[in-house]
PyMOL Python script that loads the backbone (N, CA, C, O; Angstrom):
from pymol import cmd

cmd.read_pdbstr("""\
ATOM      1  N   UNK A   1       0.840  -1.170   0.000  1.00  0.00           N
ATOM      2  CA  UNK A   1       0.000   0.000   0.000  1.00  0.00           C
ATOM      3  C   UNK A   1       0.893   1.244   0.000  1.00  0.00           C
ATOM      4  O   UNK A   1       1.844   1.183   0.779  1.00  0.00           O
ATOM      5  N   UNK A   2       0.776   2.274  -0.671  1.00  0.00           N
ATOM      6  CA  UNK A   2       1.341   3.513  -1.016  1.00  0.00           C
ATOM      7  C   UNK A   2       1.121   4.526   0.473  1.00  0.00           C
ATOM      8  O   UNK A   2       0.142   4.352   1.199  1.00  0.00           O
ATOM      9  N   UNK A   3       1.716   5.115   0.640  1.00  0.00           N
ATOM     10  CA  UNK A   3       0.986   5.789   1.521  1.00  0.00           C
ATOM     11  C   UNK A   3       0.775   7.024   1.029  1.00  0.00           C
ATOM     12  O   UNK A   3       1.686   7.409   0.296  1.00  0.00           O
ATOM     13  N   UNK A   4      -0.572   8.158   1.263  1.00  0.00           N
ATOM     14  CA  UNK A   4      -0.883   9.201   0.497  1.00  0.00           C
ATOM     15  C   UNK A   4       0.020  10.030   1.048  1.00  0.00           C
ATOM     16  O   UNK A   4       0.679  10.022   2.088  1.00  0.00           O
ATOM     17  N   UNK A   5      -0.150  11.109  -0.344  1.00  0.00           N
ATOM     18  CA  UNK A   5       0.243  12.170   0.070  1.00  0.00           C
ATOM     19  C   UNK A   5      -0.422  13.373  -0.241  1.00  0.00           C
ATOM     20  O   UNK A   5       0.228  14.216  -0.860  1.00  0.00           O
ATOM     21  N   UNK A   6      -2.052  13.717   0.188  1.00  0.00           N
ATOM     22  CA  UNK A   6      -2.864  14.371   0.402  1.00  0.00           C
ATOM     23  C   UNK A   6      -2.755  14.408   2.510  1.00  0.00           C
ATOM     24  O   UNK A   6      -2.888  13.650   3.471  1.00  0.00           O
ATOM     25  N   UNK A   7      -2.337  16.255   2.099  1.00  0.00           N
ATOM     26  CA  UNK A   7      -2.465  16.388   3.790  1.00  0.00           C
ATOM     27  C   UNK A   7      -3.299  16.677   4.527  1.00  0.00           C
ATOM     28  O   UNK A   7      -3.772  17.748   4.148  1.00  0.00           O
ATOM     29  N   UNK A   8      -3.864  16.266   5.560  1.00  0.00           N
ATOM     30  CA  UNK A   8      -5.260  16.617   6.061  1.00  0.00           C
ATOM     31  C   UNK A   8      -4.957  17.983   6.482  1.00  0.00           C
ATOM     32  O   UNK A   8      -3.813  18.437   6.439  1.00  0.00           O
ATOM     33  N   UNK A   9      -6.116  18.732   6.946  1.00  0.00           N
ATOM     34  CA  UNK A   9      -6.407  19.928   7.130  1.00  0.00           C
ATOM     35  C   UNK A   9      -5.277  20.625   8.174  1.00  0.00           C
ATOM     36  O   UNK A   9      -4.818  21.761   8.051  1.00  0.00           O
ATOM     37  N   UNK A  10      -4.999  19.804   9.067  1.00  0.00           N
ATOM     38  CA  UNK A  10      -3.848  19.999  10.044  1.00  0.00           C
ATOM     39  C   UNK A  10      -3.071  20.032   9.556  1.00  0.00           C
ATOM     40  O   UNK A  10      -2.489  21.116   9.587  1.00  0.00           O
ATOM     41  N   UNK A  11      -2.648  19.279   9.001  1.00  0.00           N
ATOM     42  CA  UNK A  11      -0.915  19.153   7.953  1.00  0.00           C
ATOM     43  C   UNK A  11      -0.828  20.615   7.669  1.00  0.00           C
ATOM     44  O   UNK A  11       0.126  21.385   7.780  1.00  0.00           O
ATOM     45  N   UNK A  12      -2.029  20.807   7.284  1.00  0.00           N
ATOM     46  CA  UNK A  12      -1.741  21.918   6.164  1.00  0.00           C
ATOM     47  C   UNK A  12      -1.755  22.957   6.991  1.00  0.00           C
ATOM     48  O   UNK A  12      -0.970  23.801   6.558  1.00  0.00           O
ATOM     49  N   UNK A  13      -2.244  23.285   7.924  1.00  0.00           N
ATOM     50  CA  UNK A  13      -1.710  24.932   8.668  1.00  0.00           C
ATOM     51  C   UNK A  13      -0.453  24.065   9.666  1.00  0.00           C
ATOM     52  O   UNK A  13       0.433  24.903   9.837  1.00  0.00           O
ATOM     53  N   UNK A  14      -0.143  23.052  10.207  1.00  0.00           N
ATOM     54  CA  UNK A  14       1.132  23.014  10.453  1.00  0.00           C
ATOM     55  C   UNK A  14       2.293  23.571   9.433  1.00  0.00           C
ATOM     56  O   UNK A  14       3.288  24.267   9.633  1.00  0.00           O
ATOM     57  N   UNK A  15       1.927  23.170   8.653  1.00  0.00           N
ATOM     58  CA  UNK A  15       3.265  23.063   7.681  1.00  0.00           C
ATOM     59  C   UNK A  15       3.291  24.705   7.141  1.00  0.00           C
ATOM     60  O   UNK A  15       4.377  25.271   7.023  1.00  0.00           O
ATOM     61  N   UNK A  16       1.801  25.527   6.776  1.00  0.00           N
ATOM     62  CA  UNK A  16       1.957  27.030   6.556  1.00  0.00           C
ATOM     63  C   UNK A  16       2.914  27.656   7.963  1.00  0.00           C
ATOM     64  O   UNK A  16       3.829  28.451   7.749  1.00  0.00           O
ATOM     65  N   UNK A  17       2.555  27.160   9.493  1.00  0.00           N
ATOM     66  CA  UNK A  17       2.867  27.616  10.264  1.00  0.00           C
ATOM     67  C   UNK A  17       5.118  27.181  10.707  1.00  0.00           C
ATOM     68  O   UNK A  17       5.995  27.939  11.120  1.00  0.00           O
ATOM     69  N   UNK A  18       5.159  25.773  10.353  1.00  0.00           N
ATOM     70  CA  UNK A  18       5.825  25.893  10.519  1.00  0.00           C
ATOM     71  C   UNK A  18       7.411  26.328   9.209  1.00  0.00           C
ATOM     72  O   UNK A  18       8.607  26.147   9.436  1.00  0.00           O
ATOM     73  N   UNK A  19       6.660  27.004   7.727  1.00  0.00           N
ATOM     74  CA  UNK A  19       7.185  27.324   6.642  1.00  0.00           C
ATOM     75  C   UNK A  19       7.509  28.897   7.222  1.00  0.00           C
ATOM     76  O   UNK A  19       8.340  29.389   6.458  1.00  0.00           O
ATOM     77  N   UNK A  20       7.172  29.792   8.226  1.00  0.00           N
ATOM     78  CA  UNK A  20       8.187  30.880   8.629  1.00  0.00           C
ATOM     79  C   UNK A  20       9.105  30.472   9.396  1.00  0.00           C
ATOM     80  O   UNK A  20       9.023  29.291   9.733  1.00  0.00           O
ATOM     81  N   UNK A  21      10.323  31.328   9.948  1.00  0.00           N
ATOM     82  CA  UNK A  21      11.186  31.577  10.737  1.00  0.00           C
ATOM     83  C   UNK A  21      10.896  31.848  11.477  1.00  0.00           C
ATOM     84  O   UNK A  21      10.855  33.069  11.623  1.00  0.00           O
ATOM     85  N   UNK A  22      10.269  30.653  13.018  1.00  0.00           N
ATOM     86  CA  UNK A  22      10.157  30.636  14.473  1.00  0.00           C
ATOM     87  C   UNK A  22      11.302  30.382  15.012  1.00  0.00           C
ATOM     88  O   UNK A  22      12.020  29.519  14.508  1.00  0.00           O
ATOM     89  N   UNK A  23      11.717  31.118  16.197  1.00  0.00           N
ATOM     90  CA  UNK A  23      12.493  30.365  17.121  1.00  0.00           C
ATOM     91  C   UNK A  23      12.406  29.173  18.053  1.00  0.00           C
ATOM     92  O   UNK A  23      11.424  28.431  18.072  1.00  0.00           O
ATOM     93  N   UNK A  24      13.158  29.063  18.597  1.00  0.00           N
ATOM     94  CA  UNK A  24      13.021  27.616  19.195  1.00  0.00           C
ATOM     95  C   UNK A  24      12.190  27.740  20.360  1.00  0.00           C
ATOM     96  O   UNK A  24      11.385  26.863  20.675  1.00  0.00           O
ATOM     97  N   UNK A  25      12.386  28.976  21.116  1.00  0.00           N
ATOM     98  CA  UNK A  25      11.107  29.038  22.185  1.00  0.00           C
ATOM     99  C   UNK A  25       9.877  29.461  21.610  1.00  0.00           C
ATOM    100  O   UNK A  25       8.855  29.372  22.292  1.00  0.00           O
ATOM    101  N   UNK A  26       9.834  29.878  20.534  1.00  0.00           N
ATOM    102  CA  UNK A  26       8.036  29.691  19.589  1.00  0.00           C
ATOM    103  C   UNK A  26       8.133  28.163  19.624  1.00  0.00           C
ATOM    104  O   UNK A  26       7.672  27.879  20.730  1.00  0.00           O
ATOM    105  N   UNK A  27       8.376  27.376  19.198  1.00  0.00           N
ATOM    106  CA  UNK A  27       8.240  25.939  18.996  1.00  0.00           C
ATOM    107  C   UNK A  27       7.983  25.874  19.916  1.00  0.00           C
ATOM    108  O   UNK A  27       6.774  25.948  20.133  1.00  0.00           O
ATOM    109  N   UNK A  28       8.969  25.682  21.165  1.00  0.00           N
ATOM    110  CA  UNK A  28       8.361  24.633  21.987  1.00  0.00           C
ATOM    111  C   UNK A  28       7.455  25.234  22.762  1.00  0.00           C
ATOM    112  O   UNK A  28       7.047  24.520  23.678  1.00  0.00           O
ATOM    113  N   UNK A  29       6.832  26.722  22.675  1.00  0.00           N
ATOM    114  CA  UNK A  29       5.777  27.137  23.634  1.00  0.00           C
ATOM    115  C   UNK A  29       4.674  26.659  22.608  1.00  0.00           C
ATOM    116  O   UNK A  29       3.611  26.481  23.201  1.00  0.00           O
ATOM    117  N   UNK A  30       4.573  26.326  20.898  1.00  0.00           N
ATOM    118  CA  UNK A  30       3.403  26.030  19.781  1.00  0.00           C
ATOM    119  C   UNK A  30       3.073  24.543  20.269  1.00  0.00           C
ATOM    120  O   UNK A  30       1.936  24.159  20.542  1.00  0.00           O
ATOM    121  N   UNK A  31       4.374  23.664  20.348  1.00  0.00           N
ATOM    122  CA  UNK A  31       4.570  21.807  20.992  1.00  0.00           C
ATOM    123  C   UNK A  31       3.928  22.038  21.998  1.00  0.00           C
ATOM    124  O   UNK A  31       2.785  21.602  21.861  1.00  0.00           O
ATOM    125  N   UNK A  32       4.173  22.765  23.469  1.00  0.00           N
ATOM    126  CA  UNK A  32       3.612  22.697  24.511  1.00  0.00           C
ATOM    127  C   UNK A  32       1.679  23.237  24.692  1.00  0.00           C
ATOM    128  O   UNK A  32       0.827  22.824  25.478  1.00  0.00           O
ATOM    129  N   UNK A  33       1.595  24.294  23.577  1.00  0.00           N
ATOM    130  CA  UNK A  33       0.118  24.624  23.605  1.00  0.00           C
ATOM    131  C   UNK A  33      -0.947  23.413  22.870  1.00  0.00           C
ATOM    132  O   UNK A  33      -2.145  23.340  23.144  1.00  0.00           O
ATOM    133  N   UNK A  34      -0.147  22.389  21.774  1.00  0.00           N
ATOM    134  CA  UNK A  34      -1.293  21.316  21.307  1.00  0.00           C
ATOM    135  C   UNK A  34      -0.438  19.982  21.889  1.00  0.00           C
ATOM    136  O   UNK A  34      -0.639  18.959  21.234  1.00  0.00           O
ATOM    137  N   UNK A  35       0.285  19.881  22.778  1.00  0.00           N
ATOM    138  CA  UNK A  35      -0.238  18.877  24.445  1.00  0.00           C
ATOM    139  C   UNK A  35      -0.895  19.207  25.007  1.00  0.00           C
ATOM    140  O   UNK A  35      -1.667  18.338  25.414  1.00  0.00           O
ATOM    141  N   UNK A  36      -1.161  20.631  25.494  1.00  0.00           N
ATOM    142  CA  UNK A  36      -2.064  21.353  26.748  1.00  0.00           C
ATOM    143  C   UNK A  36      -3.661  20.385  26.158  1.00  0.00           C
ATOM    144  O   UNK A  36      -4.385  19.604  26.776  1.00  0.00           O
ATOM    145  N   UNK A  37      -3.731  21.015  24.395  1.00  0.00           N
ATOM    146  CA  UNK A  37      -5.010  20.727  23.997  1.00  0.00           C
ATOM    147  C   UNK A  37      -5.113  19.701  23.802  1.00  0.00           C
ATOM    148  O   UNK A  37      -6.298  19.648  23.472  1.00  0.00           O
ATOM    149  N   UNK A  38      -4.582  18.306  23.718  1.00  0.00           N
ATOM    150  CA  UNK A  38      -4.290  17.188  23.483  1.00  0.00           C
ATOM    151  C   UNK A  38      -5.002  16.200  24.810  1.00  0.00           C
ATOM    152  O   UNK A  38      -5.810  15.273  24.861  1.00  0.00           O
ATOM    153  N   UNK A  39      -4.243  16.939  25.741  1.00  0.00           N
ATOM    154  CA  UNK A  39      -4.418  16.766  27.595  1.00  0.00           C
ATOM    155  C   UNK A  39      -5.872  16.876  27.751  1.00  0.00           C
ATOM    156  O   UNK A  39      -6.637  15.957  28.046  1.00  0.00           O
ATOM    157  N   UNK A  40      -6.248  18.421  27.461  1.00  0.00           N
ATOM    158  CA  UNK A  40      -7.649  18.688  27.962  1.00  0.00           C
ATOM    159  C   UNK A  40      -8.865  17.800  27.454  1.00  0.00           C
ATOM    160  O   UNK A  40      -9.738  17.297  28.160  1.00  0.00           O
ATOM    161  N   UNK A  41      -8.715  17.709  25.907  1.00  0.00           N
ATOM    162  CA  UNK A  41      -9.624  16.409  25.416  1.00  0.00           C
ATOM    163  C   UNK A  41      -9.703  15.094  26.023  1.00  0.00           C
ATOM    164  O   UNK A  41     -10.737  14.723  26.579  1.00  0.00           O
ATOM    165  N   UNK A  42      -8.624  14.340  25.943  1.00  0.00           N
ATOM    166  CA  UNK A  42      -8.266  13.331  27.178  1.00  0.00           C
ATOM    167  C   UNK A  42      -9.097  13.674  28.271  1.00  0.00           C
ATOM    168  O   UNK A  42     -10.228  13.188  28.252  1.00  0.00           O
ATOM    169  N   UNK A  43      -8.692  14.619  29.498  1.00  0.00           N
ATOM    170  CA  UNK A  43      -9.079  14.699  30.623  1.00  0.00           C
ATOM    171  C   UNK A  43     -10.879  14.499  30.137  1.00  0.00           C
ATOM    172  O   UNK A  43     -11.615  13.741  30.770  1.00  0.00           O
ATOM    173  N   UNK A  44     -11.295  15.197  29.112  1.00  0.00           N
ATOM    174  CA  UNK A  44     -12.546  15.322  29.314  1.00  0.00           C
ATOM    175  C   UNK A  44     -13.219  13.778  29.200  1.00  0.00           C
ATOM    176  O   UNK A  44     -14.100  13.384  29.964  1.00  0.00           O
ATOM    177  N   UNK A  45     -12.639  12.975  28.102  1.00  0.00           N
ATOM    178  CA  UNK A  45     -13.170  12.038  27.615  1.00  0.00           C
ATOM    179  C   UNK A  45     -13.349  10.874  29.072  1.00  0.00           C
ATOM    180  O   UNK A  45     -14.285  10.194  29.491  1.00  0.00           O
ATOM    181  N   UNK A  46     -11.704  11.130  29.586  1.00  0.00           N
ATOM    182  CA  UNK A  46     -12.034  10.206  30.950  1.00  0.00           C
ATOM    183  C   UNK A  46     -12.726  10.613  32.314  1.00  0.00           C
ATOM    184  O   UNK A  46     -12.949   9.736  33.148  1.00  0.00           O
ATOM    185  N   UNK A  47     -13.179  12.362  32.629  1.00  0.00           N
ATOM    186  CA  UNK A  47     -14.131  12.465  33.437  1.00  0.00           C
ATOM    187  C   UNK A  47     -15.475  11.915  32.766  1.00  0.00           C
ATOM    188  O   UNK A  47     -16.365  11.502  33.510  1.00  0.00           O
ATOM    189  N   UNK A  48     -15.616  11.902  31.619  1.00  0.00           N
ATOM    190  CA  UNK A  48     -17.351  11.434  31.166  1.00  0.00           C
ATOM    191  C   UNK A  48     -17.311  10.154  31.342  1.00  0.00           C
ATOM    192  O   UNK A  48     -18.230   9.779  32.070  1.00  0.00           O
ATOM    193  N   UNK A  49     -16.478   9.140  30.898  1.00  0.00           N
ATOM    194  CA  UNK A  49     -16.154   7.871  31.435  1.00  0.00           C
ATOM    195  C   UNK A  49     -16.321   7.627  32.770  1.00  0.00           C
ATOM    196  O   UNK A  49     -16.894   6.547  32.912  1.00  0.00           O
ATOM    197  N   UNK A  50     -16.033   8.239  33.965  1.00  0.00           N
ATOM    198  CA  UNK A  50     -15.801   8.158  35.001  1.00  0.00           C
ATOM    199  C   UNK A  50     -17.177   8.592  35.572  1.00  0.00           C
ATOM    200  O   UNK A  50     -17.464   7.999  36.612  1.00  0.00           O
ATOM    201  N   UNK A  51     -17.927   9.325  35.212  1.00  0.00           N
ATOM    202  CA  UNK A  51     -19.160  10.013  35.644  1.00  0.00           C
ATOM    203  C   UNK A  51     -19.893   8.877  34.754  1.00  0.00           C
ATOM    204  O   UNK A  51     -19.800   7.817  35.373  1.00  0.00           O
ATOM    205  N   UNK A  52     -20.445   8.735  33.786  1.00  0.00           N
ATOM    206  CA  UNK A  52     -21.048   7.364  33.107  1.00  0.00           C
ATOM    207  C   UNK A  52     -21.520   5.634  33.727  1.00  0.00           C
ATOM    208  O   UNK A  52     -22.551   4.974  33.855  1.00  0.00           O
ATOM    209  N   UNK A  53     -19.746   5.441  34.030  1.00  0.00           N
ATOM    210  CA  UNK A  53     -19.541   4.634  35.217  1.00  0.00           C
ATOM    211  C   UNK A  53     -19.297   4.634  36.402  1.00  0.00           C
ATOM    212  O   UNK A  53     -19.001   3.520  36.835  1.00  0.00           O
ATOM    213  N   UNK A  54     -19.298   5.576  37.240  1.00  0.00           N
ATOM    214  CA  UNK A  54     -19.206   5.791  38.513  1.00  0.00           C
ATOM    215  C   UNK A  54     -17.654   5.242  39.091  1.00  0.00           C
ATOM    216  O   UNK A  54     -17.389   4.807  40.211  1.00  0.00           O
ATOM    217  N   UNK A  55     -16.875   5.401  38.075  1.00  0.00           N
ATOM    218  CA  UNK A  55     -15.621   5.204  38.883  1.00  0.00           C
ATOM    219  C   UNK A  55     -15.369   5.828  39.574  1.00  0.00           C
ATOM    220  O   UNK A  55     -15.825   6.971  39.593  1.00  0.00           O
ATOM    221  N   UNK A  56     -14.152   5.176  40.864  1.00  0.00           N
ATOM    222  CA  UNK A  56     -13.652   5.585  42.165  1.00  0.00           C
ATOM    223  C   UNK A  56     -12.462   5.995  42.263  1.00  0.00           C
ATOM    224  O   UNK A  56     -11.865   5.700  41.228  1.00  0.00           O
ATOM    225  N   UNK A  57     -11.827   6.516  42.968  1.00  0.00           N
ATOM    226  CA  UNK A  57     -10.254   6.253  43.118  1.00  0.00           C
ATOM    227  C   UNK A  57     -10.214   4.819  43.400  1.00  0.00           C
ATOM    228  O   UNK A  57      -9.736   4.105  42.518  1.00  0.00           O
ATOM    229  N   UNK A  58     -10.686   4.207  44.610  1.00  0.00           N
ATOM    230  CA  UNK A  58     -10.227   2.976  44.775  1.00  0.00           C
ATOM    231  C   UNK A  58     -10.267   1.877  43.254  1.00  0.00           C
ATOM    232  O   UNK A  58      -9.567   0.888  43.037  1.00  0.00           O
ATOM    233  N   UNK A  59     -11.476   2.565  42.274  1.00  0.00           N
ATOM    234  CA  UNK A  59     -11.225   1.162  41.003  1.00  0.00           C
ATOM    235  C   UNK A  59      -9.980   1.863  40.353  1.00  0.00           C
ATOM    236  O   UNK A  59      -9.291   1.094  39.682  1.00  0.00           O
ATOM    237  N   UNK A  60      -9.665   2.815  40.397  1.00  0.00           N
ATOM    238  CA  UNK A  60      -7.873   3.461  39.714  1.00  0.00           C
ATOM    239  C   UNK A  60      -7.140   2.292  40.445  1.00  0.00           C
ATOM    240  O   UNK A  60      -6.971   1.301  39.734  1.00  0.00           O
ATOM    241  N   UNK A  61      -6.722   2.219  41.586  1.00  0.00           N
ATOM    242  CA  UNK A  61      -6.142   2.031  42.612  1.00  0.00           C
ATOM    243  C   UNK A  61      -5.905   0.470  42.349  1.00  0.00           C
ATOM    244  O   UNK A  61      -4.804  -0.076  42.421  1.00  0.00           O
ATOM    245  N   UNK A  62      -6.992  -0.098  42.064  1.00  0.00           N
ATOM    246  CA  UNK A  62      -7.120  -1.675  42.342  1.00  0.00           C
ATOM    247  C   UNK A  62      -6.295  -1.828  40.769  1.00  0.00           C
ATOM    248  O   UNK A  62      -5.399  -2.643  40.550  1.00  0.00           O
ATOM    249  N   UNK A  63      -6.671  -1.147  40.082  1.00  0.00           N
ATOM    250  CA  UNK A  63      -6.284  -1.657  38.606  1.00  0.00           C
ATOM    251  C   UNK A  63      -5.270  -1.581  38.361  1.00  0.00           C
ATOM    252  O   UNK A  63      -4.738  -2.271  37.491  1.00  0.00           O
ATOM    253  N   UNK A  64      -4.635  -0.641  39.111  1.00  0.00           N
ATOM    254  CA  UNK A  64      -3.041   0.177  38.809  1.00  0.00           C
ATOM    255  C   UNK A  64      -2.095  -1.099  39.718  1.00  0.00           C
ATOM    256  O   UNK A  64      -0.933  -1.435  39.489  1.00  0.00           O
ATOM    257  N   UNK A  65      -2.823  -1.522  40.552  1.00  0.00           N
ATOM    258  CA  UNK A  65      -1.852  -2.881  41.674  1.00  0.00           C
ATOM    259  C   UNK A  65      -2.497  -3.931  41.341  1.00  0.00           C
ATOM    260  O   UNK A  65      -2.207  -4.941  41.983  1.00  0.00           O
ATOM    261  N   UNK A  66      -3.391  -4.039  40.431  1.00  0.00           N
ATOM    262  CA  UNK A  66      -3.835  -5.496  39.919  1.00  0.00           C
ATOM    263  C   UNK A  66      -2.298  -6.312  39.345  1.00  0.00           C
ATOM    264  O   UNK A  66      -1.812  -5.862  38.308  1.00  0.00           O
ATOM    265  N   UNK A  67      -1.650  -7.377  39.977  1.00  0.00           N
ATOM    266  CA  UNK A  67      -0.661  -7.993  39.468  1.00  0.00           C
ATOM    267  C   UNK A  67      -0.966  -9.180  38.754  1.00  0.00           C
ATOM    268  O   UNK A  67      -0.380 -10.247  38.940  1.00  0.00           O
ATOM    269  N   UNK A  68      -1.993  -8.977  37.839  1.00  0.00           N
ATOM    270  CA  UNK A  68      -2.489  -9.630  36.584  1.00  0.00           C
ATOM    271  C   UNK A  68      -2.028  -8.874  35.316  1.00  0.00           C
ATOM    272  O   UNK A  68      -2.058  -9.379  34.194  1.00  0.00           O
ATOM    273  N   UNK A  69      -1.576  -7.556  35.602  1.00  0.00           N
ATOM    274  CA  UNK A  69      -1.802  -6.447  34.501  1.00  0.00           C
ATOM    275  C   UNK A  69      -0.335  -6.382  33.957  1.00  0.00           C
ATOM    276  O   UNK A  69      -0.048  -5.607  33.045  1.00  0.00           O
TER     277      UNK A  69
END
""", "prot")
cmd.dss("prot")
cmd.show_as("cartoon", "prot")
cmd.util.cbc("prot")
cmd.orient("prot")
């Protein structure tokens, strides 16, 4: 299988964004702002999970020392 080379919509303002002359603390404050947003989606997806199912700390807890895992 080929792999494409049609860039999705992201590609494409990454690559406008990263085609100027940033410095290296633009980068890594641009890297550090889409983890932040990366993080926050995450966090959300696993409080609705957690509210859905009524998880606990203690089911974190049990799963994280489950020595099956």
């Amino acid at each position: 299988m080929e792999p494409s080379t049609k860039f999705t919509p992201l590609q494409q303002e990454l690559l406008k964004l990263y085609s100027r002359d940033i410095s290296e603390e633009d980068l890594l404050a641009i890297k550090d702002l889409i983890g932040k947003y990366y993080l926050d989606k995450l966090q959300k997806k696993v409080d609705g999970a957690v509210e859905k199912h009524g998880y606990t700390q203690e089911d974190f807890d049990a799963w994280l020392n489950d020595p099956n895992q």
